[in-house]
PLY file of the C-alpha trace (Angstrom):
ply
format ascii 1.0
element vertex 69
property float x
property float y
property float z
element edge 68
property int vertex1
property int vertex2
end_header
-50.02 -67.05 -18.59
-48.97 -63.47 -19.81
-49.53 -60.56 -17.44
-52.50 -59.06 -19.48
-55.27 -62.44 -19.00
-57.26 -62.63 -16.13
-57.06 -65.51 -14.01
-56.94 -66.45 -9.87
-55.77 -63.66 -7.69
-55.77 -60.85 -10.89
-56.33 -57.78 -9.37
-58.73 -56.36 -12.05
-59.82 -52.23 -12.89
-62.65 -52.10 -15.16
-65.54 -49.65 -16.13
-69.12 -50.36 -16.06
-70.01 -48.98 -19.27
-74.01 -48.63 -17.98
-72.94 -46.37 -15.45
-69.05 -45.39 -16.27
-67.87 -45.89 -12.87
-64.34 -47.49 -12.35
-63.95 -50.29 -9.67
-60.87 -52.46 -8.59
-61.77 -56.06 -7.77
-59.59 -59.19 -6.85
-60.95 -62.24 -8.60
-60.42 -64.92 -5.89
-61.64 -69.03 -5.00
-65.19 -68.76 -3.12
-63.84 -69.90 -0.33
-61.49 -66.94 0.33
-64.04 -64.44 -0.84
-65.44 -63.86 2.70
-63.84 -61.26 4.61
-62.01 -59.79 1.38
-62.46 -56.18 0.68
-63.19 -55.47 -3.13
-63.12 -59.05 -3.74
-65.55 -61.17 -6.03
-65.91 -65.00 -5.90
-65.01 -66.68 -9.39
-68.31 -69.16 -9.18
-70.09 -65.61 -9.20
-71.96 -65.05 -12.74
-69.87 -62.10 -13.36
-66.25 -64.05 -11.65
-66.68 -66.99 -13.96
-67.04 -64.48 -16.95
-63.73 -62.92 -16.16
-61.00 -65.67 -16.32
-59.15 -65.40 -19.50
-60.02 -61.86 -20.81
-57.16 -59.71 -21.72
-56.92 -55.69 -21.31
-59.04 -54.08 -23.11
-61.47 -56.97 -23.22
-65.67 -56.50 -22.78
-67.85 -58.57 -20.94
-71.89 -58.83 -21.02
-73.66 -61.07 -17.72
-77.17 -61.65 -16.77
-78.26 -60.09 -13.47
-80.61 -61.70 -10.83
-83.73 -59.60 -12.45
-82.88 -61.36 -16.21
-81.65 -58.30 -17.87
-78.01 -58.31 -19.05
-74.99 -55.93 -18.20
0 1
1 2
2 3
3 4
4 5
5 6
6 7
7 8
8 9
9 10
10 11
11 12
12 13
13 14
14 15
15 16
16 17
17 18
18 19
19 20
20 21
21 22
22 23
23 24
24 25
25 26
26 27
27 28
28 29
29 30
30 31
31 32
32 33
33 34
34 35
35 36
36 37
37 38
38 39
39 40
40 41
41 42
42 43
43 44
44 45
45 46
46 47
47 48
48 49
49 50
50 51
51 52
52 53
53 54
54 55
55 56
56 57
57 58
58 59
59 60
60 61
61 62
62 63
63 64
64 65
65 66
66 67
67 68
């Protein structure tokens, strides 16, 4: 897989364009999600978007209240 697509263990840096604050994740198995610092679980809404994006890449989710991100 080339260095540029997301996948297990990618440590990510993206911008939330709502709010243009930059955050550094680790997209990890649920399992080793607890305990992790800055980590996100990749059976979360927003972890099972990110597998396979490449730099540059946008995303849209749903949130728990139904609106999208």
């Amino acid at each position: 897989m080339p260095d540029e697509v997301t996948m297990m263990n990618t440590i990510i840096t993206f911008v939330d364009l709502d709010t243009p604050t930059e955050s550094t994740i680790t997209l990890k198995d649920p399992h080793a999600v607890k305990g992790s610092v800055n980590a996100i679980s990749m059976l979360a809404p927003v972890g099972g978007a990110l597998p396979g994006l490449r730099v540059g890449e946008t995303i849209e989710w749903p949130l728990p209240n139904g609106r999208r991100r």
